[in-house]
C-alpha positions in Angstrom: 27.2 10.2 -16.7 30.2 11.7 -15.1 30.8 14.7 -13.9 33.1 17.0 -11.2 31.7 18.4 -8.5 32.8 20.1 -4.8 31.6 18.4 -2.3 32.3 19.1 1.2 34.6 15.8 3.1 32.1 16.2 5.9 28.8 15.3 3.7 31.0 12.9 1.8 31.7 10.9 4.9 27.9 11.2 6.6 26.6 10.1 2.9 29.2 6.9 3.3 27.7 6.5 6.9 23.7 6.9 6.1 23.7 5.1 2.6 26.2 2.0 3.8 27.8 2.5 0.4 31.5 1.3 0.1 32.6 4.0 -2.6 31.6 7.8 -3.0 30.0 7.4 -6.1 27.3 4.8 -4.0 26.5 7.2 -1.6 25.6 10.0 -4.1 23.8 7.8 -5.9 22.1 6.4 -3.6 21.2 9.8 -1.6 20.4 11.4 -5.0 17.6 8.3 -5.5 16.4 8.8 -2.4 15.8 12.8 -2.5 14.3 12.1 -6.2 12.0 9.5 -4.2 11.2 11.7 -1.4 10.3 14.6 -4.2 8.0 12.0 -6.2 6.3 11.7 -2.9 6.0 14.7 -1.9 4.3 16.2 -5.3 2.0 13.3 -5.3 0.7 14.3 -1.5 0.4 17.6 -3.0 -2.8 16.5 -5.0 -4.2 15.2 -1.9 -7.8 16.0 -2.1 -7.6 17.3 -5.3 -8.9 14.3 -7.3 -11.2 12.2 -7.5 -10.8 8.7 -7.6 -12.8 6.1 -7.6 -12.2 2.3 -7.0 -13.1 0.1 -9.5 -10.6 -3.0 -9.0 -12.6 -5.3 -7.1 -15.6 -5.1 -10.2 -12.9 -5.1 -12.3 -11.9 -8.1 -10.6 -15.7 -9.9 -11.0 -15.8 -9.2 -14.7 -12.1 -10.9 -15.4 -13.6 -14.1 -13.2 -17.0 -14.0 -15.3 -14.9 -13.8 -18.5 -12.3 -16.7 -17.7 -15.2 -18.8 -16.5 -17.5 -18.7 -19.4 -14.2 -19.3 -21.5 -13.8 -22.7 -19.4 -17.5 -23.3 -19.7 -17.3 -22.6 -23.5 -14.5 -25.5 -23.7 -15.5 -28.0 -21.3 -19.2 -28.5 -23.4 
């Protein structure tokens, strides 16, 4: 998308210094994915003891293994 916008030269250039981008249009997008990233985070940390979640991946884990190997068994006999 493009747009216009007034940007100040000094942000331009600290952008083009932090982000390591070669052209303006790098920088802001690169600073705009990493405030959008930073947000993502911070909303997340905001349900921080709010939920409850439980860990189910390592029996989750066992039952895929049991599966596959009565598969196997089931061909090799």
């Amino acid at each position: 998308m493009r747009i216009t916008a007034t940007i100040q030269d000094s942000q331009i250039k600290d952008l083009l210094i932090f982000t390591n981008a070669s052209t303006k249009t790098g920088a802001i997008n690169a600073a705009l994915q990493d405030w959008i990233a930073h947000k993502k985070r911070q909303k997340l940390k905001s349900f921080r003891g709010q939920l409850d979640i439980q860990d189910y991946s390592q029996e989750q884990t066992k039952l895929e293994a049991k599966k596959i190997s009565k598969l196997y068994d089931h061909r090799t006999h």
